[in-house]
DOGUVO-279893 format. One record per atom (N, C-alpha, C): residue number from 1; residue in one letter; x, y, z. Coordinates in steps of 0.1 Angstrom, whole numbers, always signed. Example, Ala and Ser with C-alpha at 12.3 -4.5 7.8 and 13.67 -1.06 7.14 Angstrom:
2
<atom><nr>1</nr><rest>A</rest><X>+132</X><Y>-57</Y><Z>+78</Z></atom>
<atom><nr>1</nr><rest>A</rest><X>+123</X><Y>-45</Y><Z>+78</Z></atom>
<atom><nr>1</nr><rest>A</rest><X>+132</X><Y>-33</Y><Z>+78</Z></atom>
<atom><nr>2</nr><rest>S</rest><X>+128</X><Y>-22</Y><Z>+71</Z></atom>
<atom><nr>2</nr><rest>S</rest><X>+137</X><Y>-11</Y><Z>+71</Z></atom>
<atom><nr>2</nr><rest>S</rest><X>+129</X><Y>+0</Y><Z>+79</Z></atom>
END
This chain:
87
<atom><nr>1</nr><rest>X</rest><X>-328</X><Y>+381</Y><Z>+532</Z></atom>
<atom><nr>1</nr><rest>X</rest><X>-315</X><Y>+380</Y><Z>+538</Z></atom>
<atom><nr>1</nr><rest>X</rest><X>-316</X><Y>+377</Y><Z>+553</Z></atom>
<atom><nr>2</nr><rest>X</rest><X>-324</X><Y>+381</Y><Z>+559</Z></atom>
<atom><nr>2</nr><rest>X</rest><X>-329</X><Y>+381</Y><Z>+575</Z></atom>
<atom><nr>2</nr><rest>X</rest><X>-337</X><Y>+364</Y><Z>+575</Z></atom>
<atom><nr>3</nr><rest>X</rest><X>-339</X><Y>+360</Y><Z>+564</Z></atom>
<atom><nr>3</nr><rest>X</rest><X>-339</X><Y>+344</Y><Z>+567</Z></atom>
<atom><nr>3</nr><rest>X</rest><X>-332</X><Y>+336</Y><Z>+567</Z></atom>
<atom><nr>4</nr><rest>X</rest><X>-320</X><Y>+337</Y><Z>+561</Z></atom>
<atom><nr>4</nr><rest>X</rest><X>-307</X><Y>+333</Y><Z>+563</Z></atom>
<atom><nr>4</nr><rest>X</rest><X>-303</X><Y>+337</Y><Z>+580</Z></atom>
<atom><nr>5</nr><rest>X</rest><X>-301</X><Y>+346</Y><Z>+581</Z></atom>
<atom><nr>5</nr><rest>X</rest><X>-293</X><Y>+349</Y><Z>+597</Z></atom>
<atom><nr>5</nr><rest>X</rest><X>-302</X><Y>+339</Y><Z>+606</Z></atom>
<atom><nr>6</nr><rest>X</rest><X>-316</X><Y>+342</Y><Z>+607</Z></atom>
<atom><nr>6</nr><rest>X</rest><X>-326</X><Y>+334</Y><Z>+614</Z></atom>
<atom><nr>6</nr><rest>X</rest><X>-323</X><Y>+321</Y><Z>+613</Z></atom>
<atom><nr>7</nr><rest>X</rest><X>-320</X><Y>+311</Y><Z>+605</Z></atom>
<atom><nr>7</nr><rest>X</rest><X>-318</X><Y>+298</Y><Z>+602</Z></atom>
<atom><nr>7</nr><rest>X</rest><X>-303</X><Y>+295</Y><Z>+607</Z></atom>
<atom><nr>8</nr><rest>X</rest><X>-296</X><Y>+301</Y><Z>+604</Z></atom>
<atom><nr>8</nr><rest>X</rest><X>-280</X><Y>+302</Y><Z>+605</Z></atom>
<atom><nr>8</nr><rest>X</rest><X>-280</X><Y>+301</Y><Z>+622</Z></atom>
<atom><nr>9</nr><rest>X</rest><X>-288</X><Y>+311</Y><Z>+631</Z></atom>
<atom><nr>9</nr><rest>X</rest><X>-289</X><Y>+313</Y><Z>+642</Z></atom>
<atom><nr>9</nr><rest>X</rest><X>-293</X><Y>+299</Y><Z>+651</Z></atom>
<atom><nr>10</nr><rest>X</rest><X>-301</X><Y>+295</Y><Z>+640</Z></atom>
<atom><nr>10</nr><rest>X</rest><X>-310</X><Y>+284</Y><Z>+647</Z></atom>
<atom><nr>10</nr><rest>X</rest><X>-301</X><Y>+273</Y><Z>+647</Z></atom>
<atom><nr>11</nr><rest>X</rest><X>-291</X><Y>+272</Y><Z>+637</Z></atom>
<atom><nr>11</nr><rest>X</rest><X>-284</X><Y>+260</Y><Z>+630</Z></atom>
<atom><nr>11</nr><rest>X</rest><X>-274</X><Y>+260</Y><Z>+643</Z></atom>
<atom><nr>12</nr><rest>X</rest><X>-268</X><Y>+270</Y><Z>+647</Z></atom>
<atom><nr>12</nr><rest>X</rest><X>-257</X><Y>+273</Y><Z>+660</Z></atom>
<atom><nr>12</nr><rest>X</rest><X>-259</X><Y>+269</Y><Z>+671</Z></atom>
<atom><nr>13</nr><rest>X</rest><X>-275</X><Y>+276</Y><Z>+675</Z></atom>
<atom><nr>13</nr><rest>X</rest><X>-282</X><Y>+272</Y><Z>+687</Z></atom>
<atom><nr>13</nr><rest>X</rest><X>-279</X><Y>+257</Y><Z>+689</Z></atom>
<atom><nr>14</nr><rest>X</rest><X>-290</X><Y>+249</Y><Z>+679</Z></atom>
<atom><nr>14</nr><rest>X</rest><X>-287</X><Y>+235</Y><Z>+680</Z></atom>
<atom><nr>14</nr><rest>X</rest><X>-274</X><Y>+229</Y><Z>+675</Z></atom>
<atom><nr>15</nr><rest>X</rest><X>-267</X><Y>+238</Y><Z>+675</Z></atom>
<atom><nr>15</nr><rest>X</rest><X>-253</X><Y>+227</Y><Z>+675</Z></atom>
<atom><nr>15</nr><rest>X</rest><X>-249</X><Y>+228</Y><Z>+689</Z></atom>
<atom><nr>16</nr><rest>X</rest><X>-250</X><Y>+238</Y><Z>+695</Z></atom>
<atom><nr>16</nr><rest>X</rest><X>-244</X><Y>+239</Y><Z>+710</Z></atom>
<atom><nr>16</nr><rest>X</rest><X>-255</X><Y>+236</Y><Z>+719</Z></atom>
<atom><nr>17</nr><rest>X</rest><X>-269</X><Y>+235</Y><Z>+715</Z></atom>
<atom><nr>17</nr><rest>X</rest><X>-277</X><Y>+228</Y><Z>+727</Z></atom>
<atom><nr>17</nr><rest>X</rest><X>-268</X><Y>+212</Y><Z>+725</Z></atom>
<atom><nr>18</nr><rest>X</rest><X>-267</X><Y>+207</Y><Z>+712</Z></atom>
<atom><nr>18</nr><rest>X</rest><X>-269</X><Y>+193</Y><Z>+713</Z></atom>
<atom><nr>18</nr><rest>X</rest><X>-249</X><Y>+186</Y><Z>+718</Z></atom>
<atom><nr>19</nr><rest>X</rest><X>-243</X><Y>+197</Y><Z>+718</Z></atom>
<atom><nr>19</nr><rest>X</rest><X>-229</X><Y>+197</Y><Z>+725</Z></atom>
<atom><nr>19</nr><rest>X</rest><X>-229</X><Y>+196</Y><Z>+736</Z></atom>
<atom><nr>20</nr><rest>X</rest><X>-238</X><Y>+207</Y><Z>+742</Z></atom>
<atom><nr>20</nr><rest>X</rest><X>-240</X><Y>+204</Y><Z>+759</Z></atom>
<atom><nr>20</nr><rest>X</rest><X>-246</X><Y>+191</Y><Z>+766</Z></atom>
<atom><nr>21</nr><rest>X</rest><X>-255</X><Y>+191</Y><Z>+756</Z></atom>
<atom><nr>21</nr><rest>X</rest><X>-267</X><Y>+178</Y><Z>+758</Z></atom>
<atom><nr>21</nr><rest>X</rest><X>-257</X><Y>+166</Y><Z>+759</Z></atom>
<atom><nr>22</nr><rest>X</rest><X>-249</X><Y>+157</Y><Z>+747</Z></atom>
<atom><nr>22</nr><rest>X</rest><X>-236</X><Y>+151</Y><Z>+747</Z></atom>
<atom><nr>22</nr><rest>X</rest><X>-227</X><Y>+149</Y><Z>+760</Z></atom>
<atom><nr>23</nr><rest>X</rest><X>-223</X><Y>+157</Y><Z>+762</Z></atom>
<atom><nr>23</nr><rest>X</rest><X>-213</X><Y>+162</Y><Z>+777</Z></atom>
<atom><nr>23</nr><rest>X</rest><X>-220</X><Y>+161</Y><Z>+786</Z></atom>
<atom><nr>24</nr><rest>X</rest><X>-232</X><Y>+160</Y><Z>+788</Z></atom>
<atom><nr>24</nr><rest>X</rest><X>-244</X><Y>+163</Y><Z>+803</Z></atom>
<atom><nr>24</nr><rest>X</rest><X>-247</X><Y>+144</Y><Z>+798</Z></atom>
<atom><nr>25</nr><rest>X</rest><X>-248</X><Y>+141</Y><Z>+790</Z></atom>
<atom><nr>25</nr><rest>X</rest><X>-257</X><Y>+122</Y><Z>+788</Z></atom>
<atom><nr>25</nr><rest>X</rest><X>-240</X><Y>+117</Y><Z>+794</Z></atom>
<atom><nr>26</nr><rest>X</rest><X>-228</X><Y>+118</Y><Z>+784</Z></atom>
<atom><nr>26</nr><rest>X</rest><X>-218</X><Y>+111</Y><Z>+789</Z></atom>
<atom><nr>26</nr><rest>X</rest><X>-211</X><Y>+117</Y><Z>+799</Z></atom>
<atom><nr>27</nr><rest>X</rest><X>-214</X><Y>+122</Y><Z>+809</Z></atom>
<atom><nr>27</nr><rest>X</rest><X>-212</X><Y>+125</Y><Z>+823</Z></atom>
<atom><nr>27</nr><rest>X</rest><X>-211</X><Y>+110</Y><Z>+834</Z></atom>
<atom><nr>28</nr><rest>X</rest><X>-201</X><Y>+109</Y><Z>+846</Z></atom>
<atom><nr>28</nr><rest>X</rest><X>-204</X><Y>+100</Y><Z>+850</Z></atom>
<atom><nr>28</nr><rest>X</rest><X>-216</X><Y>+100</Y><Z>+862</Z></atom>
<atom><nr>29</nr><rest>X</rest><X>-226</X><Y>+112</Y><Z>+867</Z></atom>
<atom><nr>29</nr><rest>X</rest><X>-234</X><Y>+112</Y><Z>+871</Z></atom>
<atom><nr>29</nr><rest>X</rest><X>-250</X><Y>+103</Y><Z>+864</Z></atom>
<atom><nr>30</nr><rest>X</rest><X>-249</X><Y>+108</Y><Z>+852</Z></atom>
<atom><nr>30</nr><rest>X</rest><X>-259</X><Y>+102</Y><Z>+841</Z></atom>
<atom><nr>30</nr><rest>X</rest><X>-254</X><Y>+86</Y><Z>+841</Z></atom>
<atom><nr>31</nr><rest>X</rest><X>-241</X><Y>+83</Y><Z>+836</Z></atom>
<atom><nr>31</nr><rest>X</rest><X>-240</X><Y>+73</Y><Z>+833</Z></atom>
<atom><nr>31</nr><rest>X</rest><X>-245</X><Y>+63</Y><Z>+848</Z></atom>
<atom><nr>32</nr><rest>X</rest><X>-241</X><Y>+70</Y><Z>+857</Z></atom>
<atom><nr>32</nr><rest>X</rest><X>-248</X><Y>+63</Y><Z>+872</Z></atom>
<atom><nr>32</nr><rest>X</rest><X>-265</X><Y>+61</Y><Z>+874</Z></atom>
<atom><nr>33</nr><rest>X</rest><X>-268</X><Y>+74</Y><Z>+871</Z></atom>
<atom><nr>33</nr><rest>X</rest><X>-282</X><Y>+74</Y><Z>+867</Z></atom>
<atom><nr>33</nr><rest>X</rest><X>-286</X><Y>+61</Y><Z>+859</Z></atom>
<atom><nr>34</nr><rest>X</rest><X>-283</X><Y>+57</Y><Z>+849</Z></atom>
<atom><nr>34</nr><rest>X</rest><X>-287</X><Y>+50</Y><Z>+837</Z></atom>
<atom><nr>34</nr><rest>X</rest><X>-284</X><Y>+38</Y><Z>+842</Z></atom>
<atom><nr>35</nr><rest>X</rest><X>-276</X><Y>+34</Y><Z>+852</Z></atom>
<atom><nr>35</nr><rest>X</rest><X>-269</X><Y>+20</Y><Z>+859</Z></atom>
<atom><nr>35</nr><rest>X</rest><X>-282</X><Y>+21</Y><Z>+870</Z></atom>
<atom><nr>36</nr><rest>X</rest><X>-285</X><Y>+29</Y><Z>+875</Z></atom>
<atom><nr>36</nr><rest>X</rest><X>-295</X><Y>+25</Y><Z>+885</Z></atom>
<atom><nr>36</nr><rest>X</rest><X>-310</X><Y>+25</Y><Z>+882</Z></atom>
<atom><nr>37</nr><rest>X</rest><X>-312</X><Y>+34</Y><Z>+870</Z></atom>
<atom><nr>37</nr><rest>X</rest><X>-327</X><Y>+32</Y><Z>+862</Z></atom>
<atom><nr>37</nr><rest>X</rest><X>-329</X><Y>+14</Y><Z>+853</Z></atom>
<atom><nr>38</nr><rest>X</rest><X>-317</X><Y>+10</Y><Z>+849</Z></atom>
<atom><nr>38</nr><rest>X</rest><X>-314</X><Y>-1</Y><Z>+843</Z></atom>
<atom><nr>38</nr><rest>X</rest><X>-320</X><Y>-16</Y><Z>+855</Z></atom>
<atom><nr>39</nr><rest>X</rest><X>-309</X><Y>-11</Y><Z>+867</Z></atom>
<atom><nr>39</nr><rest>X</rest><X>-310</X><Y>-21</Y><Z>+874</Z></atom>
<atom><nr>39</nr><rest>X</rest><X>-328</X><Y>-19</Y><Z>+880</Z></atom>
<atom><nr>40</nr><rest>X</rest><X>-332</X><Y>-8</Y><Z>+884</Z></atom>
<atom><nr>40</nr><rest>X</rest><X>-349</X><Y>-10</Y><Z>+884</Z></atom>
<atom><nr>40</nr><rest>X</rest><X>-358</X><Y>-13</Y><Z>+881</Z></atom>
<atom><nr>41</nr><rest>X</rest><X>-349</X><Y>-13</Y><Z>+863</Z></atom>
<atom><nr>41</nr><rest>X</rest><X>-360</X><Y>-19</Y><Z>+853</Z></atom>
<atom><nr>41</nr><rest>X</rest><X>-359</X><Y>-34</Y><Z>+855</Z></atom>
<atom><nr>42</nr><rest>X</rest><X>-348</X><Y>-37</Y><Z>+857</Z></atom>
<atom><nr>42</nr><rest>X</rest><X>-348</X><Y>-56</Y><Z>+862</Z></atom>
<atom><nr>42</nr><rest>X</rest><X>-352</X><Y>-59</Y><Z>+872</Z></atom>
<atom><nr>43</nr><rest>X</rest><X>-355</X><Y>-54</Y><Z>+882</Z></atom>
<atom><nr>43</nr><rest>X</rest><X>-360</X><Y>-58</Y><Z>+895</Z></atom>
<atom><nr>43</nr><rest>X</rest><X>-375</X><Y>-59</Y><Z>+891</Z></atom>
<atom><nr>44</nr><rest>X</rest><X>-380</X><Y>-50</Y><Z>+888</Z></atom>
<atom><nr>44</nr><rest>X</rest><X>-393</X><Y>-49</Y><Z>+877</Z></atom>
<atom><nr>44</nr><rest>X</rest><X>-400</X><Y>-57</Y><Z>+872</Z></atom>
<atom><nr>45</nr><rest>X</rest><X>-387</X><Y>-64</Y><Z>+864</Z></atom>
<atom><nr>45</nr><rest>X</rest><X>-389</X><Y>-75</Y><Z>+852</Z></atom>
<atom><nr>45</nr><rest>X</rest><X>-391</X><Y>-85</Y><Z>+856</Z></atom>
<atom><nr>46</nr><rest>X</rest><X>-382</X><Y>-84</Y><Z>+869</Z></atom>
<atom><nr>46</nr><rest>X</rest><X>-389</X><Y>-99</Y><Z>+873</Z></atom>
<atom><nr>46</nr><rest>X</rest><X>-398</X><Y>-102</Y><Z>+880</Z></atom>
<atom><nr>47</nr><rest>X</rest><X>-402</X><Y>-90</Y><Z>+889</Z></atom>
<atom><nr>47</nr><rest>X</rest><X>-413</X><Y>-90</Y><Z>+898</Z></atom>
<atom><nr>47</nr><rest>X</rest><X>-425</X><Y>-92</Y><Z>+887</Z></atom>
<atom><nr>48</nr><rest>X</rest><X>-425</X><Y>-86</Y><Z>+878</Z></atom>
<atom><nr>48</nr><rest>X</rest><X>-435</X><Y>-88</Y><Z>+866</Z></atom>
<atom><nr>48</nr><rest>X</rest><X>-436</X><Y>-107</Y><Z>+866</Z></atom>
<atom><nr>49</nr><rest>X</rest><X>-429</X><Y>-111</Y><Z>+859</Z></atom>
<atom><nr>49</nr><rest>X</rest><X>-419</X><Y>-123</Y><Z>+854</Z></atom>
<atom><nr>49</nr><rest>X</rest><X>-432</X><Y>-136</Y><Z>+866</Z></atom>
<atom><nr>50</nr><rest>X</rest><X>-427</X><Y>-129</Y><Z>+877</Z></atom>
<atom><nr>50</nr><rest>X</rest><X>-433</X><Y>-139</Y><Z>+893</Z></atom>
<atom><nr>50</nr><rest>X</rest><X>-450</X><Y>-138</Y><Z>+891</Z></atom>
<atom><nr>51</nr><rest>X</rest><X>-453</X><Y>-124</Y><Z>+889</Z></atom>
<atom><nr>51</nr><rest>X</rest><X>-467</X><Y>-124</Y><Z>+891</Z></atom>
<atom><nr>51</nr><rest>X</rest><X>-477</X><Y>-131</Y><Z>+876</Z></atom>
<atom><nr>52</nr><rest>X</rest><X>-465</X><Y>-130</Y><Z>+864</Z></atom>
<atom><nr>52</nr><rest>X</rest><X>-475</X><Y>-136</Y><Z>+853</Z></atom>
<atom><nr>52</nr><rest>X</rest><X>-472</X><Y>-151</Y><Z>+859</Z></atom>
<atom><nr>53</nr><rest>X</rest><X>-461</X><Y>-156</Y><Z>+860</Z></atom>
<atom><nr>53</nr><rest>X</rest><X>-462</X><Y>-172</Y><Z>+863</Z></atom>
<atom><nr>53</nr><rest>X</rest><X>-473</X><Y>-176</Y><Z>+874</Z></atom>
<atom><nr>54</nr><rest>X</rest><X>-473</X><Y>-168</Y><Z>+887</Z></atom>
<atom><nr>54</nr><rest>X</rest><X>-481</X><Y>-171</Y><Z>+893</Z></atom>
<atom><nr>54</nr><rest>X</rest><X>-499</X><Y>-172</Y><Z>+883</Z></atom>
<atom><nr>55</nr><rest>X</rest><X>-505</X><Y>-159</Y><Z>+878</Z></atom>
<atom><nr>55</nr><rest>X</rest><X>-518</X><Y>-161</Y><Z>+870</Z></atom>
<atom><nr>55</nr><rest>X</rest><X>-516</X><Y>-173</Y><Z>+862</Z></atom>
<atom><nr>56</nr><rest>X</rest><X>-507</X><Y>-179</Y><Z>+852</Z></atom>
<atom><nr>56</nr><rest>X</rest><X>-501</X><Y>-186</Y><Z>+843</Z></atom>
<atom><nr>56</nr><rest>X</rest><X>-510</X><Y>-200</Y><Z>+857</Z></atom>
<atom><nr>57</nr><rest>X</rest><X>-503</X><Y>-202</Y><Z>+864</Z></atom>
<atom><nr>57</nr><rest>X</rest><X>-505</X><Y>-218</Y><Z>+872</Z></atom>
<atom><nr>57</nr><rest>X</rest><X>-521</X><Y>-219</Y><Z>+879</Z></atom>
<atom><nr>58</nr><rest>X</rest><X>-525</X><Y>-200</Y><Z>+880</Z></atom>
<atom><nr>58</nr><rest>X</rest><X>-545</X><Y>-203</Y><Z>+883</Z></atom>
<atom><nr>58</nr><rest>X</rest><X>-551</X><Y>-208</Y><Z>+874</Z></atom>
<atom><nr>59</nr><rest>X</rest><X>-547</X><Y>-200</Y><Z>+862</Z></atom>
<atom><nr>59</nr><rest>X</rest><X>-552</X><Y>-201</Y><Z>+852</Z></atom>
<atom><nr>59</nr><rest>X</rest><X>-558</X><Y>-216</Y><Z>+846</Z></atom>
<atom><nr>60</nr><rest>X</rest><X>-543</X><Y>-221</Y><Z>+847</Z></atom>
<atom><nr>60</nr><rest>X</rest><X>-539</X><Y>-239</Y><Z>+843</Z></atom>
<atom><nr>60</nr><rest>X</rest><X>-549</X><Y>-243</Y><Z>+854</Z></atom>
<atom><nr>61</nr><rest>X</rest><X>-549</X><Y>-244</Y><Z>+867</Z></atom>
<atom><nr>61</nr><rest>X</rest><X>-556</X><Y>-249</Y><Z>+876</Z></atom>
<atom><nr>61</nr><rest>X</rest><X>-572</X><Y>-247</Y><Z>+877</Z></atom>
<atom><nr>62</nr><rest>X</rest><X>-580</X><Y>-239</Y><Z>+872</Z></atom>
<atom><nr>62</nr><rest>X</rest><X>-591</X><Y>-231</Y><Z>+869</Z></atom>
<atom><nr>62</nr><rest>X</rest><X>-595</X><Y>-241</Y><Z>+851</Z></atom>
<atom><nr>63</nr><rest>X</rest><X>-586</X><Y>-242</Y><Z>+848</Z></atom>
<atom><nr>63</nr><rest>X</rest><X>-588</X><Y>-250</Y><Z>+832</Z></atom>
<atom><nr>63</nr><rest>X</rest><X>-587</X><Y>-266</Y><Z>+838</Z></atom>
<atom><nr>64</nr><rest>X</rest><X>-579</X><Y>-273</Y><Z>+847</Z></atom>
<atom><nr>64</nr><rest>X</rest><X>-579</X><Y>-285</Y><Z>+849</Z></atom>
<atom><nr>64</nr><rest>X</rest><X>-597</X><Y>-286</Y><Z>+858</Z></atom>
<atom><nr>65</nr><rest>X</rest><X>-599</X><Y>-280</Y><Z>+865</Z></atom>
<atom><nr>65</nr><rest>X</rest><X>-610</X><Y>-274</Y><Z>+875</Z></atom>
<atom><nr>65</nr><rest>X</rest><X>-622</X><Y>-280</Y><Z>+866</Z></atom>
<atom><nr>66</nr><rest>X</rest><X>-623</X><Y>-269</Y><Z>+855</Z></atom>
<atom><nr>66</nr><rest>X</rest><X>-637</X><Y>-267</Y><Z>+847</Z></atom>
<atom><nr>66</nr><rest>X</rest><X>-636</X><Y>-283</Y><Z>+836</Z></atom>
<atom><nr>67</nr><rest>X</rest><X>-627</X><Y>-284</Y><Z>+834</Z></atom>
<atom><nr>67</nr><rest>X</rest><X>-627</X><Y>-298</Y><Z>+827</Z></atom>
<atom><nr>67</nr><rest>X</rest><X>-631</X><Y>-309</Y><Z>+835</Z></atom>
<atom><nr>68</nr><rest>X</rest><X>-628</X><Y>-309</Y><Z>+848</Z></atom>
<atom><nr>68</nr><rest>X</rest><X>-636</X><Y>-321</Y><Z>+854</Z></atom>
<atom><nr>68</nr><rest>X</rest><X>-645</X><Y>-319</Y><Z>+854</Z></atom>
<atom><nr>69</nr><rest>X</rest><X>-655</X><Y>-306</Y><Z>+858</Z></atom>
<atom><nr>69</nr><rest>X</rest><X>-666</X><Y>-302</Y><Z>+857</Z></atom>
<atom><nr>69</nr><rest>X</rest><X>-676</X><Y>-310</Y><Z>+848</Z></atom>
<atom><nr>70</nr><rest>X</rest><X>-672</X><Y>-308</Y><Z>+830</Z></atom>
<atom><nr>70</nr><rest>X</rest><X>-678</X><Y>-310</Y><Z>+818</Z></atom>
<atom><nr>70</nr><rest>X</rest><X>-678</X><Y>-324</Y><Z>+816</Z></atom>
<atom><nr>71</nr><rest>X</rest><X>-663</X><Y>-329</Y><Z>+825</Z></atom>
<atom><nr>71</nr><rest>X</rest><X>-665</X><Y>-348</Y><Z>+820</Z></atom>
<atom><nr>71</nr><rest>X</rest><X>-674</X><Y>-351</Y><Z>+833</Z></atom>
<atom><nr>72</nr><rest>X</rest><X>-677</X><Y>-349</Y><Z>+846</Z></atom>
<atom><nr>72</nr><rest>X</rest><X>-684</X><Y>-351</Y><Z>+853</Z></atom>
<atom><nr>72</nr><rest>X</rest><X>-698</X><Y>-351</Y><Z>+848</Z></atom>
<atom><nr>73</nr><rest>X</rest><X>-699</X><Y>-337</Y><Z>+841</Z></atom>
<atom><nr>73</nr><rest>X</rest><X>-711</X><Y>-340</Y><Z>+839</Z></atom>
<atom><nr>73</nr><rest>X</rest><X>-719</X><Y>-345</Y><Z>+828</Z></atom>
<atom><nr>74</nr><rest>X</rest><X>-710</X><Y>-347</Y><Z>+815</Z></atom>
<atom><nr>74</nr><rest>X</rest><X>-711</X><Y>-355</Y><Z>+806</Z></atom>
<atom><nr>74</nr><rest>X</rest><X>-714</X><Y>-367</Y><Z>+807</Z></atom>
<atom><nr>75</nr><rest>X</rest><X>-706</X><Y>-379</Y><Z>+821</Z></atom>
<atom><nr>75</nr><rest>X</rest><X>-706</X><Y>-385</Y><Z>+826</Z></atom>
<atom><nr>75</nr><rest>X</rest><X>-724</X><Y>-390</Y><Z>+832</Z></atom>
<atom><nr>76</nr><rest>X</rest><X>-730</X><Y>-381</Y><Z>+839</Z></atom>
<atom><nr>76</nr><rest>X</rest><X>-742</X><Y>-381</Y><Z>+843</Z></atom>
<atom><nr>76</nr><rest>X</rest><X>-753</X><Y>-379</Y><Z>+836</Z></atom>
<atom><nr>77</nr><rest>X</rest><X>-752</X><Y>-373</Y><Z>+817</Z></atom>
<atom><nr>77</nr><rest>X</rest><X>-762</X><Y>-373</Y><Z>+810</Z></atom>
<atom><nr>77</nr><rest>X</rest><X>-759</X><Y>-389</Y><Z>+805</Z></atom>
<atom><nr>78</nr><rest>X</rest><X>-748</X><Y>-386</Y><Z>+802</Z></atom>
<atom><nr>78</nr><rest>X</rest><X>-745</X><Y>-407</Y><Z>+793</Z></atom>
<atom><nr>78</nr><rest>X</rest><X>-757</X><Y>-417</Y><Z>+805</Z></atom>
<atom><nr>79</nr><rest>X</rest><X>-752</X><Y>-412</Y><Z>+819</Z></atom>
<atom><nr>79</nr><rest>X</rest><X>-762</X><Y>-425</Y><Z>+826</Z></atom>
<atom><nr>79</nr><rest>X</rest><X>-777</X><Y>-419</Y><Z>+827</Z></atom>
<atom><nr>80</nr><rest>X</rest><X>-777</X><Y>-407</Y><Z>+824</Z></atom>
<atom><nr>80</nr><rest>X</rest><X>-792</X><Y>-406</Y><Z>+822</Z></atom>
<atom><nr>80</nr><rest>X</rest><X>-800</X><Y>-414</Y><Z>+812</Z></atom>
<atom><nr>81</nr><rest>X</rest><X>-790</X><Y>-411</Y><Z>+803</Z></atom>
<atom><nr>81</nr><rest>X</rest><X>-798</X><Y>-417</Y><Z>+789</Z></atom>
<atom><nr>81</nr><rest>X</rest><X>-801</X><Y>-433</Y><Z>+789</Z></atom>
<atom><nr>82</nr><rest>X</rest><X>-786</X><Y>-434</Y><Z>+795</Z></atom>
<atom><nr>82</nr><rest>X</rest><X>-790</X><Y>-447</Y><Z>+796</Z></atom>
<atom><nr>82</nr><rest>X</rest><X>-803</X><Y>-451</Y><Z>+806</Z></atom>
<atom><nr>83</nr><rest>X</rest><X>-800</X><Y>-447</Y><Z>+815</Z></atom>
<atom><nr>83</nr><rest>X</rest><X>-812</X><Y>-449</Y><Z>+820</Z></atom>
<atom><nr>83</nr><rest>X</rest><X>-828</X><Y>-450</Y><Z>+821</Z></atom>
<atom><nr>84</nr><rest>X</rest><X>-825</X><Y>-438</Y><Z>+809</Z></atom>
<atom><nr>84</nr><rest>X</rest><X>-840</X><Y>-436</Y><Z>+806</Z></atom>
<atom><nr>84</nr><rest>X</rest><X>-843</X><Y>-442</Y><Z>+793</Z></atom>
<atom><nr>85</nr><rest>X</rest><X>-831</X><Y>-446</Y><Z>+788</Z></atom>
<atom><nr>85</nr><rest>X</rest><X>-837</X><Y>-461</Y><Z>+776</Z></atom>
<atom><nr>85</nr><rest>X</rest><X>-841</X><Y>-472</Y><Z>+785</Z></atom>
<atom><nr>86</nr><rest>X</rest><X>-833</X><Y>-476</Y><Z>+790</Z></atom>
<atom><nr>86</nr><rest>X</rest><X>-840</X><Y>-488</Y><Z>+801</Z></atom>
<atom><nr>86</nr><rest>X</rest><X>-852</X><Y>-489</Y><Z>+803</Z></atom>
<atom><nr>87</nr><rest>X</rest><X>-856</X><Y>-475</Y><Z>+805</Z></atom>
<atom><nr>87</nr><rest>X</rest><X>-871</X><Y>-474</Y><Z>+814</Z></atom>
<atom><nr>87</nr><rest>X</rest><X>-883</X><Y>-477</Y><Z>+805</Z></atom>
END
């Protein structure tokens, strides 16, 4: 019977934590709160947004870079060969 009351107790508790809880989130302090964590997260996002584009354009530039590298030097075995058929 004393598990009943225990449960019952508990069932009340969380009805009135999650009452208060309710009333305290839809508050206009919170709701200001949530407007200014919001707007941080966008400032954030873009600052984010800037720094991948920037790596995005090394990246690209680092990949145009190493490709002339491989035709350059591709370039210089072909005249090797050739050259050393000649010989």
């Amino acid at each position: 019977m004393m598990k009943h009351y225990v449960r019952l107790a508990c069932f009340v508790g969380g009805a009135l934590f999650g009452s208060v809880g309710v009333k305290l989130l839809a508050s206009k302090d919170a709701k200001n709160a949530y407007t200014h964590i919001t707007a941080a997260g966008l400032r954030m996002k873009d600052s984010v947004m800037e720094t991948v584009t920037s790596v995005q354009e090394n990246a690209a530039d680092i990949l145009a870079a190493a490709k002339d590298i491989n035709e350059a030097r591709a370039a210089k075995d072909a005249e090797a060969q050739v050259d050393g058929q000649e010989a």
